[in-house]
C-alpha positions in Angstrom: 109.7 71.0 94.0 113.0 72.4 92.8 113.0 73.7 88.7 116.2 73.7 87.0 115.8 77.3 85.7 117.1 80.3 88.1 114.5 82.8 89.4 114.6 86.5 89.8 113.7 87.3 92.8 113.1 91.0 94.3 113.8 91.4 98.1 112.9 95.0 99.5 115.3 96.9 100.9 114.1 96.7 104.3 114.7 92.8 104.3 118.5 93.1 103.5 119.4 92.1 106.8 117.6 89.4 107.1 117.9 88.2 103.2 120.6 85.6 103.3 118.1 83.7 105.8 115.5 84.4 103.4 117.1 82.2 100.9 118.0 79.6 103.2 114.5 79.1 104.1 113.6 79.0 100.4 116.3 76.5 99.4 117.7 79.3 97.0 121.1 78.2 95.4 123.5 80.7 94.1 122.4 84.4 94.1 123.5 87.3 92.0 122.9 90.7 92.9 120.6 92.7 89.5 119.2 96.3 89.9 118.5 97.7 93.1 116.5 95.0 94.9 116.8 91.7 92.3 118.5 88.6 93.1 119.1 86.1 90.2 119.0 82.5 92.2 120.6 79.8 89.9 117.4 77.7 91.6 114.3 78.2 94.5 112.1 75.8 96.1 108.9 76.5 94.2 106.7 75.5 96.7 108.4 77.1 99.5 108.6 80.3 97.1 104.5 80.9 96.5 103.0 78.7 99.6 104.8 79.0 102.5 105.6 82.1 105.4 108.5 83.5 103.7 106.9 84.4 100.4 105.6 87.8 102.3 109.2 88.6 102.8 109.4 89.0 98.9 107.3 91.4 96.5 107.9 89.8 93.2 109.1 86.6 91.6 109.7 85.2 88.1 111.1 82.1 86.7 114.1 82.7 84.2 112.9 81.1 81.0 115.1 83.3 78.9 118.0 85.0 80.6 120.5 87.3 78.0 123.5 88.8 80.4 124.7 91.4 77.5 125.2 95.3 77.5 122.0 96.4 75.5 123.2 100.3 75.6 126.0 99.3 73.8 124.7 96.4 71.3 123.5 97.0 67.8 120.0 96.1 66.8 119.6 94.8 70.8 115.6 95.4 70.2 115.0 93.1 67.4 117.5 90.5 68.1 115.5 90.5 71.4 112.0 90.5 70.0 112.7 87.4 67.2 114.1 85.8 70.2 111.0 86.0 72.6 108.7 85.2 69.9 110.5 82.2 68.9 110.6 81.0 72.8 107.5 82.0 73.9 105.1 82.6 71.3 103.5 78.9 71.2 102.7 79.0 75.0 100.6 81.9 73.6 100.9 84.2 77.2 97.8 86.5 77.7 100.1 89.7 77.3 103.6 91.2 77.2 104.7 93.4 79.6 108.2 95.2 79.7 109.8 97.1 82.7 113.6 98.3 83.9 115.6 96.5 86.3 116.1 99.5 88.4 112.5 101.9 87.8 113.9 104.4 90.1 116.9 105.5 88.3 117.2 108.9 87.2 118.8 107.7 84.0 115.5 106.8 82.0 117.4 104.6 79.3 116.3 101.5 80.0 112.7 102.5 80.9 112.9 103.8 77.4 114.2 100.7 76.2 111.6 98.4 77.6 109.2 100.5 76.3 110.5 100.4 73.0 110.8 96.5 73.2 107.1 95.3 74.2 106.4 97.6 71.0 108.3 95.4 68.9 107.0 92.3 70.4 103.9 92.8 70.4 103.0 92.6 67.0 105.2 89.1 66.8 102.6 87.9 69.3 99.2 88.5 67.3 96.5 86.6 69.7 97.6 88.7 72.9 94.3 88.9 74.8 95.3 92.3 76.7 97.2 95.5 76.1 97.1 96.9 79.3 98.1 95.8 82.9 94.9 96.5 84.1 93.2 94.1 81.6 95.1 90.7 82.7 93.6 87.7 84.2 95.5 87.3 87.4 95.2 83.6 87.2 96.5 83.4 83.5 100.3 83.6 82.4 101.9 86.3 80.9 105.5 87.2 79.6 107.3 89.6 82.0 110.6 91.2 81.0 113.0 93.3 82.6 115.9 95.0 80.7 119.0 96.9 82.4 122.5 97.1 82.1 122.9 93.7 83.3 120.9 92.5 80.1 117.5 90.9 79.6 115.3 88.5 81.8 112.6 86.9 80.9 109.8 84.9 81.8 105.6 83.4 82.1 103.5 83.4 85.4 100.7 84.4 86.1 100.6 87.9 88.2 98.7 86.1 91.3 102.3 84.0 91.7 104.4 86.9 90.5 102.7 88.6 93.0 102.1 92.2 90.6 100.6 93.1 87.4 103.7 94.7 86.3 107.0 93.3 85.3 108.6 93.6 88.7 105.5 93.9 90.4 105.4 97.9 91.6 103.1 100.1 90.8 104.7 103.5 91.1 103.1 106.7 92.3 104.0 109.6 93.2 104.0 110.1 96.7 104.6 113.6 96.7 102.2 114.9 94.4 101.1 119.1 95.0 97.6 117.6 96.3 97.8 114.7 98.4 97.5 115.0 102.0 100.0 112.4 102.8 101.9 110.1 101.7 99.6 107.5 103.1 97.8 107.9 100.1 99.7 106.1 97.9 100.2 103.3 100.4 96.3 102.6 99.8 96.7 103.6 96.3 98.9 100.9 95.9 96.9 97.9 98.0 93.8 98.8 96.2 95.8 98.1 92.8 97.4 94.7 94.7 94.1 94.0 95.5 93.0 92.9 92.1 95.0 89.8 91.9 92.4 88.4 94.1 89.0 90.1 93.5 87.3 92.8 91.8 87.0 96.3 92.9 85.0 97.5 95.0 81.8 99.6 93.4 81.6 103.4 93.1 79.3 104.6 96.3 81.0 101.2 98.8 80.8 102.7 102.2 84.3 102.5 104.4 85.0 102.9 107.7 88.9 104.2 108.7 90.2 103.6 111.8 92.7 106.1 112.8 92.0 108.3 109.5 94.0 111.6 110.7 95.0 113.2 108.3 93.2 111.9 105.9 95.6 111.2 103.1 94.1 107.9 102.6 90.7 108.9 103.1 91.3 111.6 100.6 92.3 108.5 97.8 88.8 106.5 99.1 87.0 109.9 98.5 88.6 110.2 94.8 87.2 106.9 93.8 83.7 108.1 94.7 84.2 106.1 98.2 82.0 107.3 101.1 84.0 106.8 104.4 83.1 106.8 107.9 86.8 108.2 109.2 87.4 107.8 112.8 90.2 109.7 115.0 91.2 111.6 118.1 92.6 114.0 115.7 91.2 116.4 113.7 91.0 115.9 109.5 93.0 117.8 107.0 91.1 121.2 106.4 91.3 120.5 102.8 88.8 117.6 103.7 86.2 119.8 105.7 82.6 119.3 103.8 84.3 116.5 101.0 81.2 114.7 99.5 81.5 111.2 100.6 83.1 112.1 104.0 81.6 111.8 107.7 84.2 112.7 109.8 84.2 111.2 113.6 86.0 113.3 115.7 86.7 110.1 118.6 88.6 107.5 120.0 88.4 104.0 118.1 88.3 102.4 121.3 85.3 104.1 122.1 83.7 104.6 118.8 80.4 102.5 118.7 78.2 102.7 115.0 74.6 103.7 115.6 71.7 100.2 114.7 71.7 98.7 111.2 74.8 100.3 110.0 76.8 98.4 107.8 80.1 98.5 105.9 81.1 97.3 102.9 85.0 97.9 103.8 87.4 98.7 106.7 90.8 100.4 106.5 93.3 100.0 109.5 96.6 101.8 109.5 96.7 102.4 113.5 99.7 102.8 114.9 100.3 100.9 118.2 100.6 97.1 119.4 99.2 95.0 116.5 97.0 93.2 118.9 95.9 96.4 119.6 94.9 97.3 116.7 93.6 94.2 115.3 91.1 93.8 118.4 89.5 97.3 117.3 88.9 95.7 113.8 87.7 92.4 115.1 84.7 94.3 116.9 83.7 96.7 114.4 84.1 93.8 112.1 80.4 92.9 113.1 79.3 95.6 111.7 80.9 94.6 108.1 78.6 93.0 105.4 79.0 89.5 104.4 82.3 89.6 102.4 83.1 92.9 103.2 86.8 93.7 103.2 89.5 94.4 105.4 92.9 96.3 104.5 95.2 95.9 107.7 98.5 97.4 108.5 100.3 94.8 110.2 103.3 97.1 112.2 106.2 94.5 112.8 109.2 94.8 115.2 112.4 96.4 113.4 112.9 92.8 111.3 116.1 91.6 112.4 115.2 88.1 111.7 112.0 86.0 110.3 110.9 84.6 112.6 109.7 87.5 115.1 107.4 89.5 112.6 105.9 85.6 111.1 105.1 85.2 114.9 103.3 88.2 114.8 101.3 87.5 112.0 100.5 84.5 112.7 98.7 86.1 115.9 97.2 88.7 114.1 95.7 86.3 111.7 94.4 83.8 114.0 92.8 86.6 116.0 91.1 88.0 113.3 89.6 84.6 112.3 87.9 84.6 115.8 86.0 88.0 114.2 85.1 85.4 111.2 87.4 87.5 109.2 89.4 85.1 106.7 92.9 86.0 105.0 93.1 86.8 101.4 96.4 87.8 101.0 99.0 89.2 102.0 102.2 91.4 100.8 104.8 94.2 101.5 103.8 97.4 99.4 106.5 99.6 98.0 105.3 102.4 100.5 106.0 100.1 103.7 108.2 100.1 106.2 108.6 97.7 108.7 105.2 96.5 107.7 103.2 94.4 106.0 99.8 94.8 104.5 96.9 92.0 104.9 93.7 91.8 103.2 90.8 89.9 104.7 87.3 89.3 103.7 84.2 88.5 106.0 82.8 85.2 105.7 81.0 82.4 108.0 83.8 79.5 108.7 
């Protein structure tokens, strides 16, 4: 199915090269370049867009139901002329929530973070029956009105996050990766797939038991630990000192090849970001995968060849996922986080086929 509205699309970086493909195989027509990593297409395959192997390749979408090309640093009264605009447009489809976000969040000019800011405060109170206020709060299954603001002008639009692909208008949730105590910058990389993670189901509880394969060190096991996570973390290599007695923490000082857990232990969770051949990596999880409970999770790092095309790294994936269904592990989802490279990051949950 083809609509007859454009799309915003946002392509990381990463893919650049391999981007004009990317819109082949989506049966985008027309593409202009907004922000840093947005593409205005005058029209996508919808289908192909949120069900198909290319949709991996992008980490957010939104259909252009309202689309204002104008200089809003320059324009006088941009915000309300904007707000009485979105709530006659949108208003009746009565969206969940209203969330507002810059075209270009990493720009050290803050203007139009500012600005966006300043227009979901307007709007809101034109929308009185909003059901959430917060990001956190959405349904991922209902629609709500993204907008995104910048010096190309405003674009607008309802989804619901699960096909956006994000909670947040553009889809990132941004953390600083550098903060003064964080281990590595691994830890915002799970940070982040935890968040992504809630599109599909809830959180796990406070006191979940985890084991990492590969842990060293330990800048993801340090985010687990600050959720109240216990984790089993498994490497050659020796943990951060800062870890050394951290509540929650059994560090296993061992080869994942040759790590074995002791009778009747069970995980609620598994974290892989091995480095190595993928069908490497993925037979470690498939064995300790038996010792996962029923539904228990699995956050994999699926490392790619240097993407030079589509086809090579879907080939890949495709393995990985058919191998891990032999483990009875199922695919939830899949995406590329903000903190990956040539990478992708898959969810899976445990269950009997």
């Amino acid at each position: 199915m083809t609509n007859n509205f454009p799309w915003l699309l946002r392509v990381p970086t990463i893919f650049e090269p391999v981007r004009k493909n990317l819109f082949r195989k989506l049966e985008a027509v027309g593409e202009t370049r907004l922000g840093q990593d947005y593409y205005l297409v005058r029209s996508v395959s919808e289908d192909t867009l949120h069900d198909s192997d290319w949709s991996k390749f992008l980490s957010w979408n939104l259909p252009m139901e309202h689309t204002w090309p104008c200089n809003a640093r320059k324009m006088e009264g941009f915000i309300e002329k904007a707000a009485q605009t979105l709530k006659k447009k949108f208003a009746h489809r009565k969206p969940q929530g209203v969330f507002a976000g810059p075209l270009n969040p990493g720009s050290p000019d803050k203007y139009y973070k500012g600005l966006a800011s300043n227009l979901r405060g307007r709007v809101q109170p034109l929308f009185p029956d909003l059901a959430v206020s917060s990001v956190e709060e959405q349904d991922p299954e209902k629609e709500t009105l993204f907008c995104l603001v910048g010096k190309e002008g405003l674009f607008c639009g309802m989804q619901s996050s699960q096909q956006c692909q994000g909670f947040y208008p553009g889809g990132s949730l941004y953390i600083d990766r550098d903060a003064p105590d964080s281990i590595s910058r691994a830890g915002a990389k799970i940070a982040e797939a935890l968040h992504y993670l809630k599109l599909y189901r809830p959180p796990l509880a406070e006191g979940s038991h985890w084991i990492e394969l590969g842990a060293s060190p330990g800048g993801m096991t340090l985010e687990l630990l600050n959720r109240k996570q216990q984790v089993t973390a498994i490497d050659r290599a020796p943990m951060d000192k800062r870890l050394k007695g951290a509540p929650g923490l059994h560090a296993v000082l061992a080869d994942v090849a040759a790590y074995q857990p002791k009778e009747n232990t069970s995980y609620d969770a598994m974290l892989s970001d091995l480095n190595g051949p993928p069908t490497e990596s993925i037979g470690h999880v498939n064995r300790l995968a038996a010792f996962l409970k029923p539904h228990g999770l699995v956050i994999f790092t699926l490392k790619v060849p240097r993407v030079e095309n589509l086809e090579a790294p879907c080939a890949v994936f495709d393995e990985i996922v058919h191998s891990a269904r032999g483990a009875q592990l199922q695919l939830l989802a899949e995406t590329h986080l903000t903190g990956n490279r040539h990478e992708f990051t898959l969810f899976f949950e445990k269950r009997r086929f």
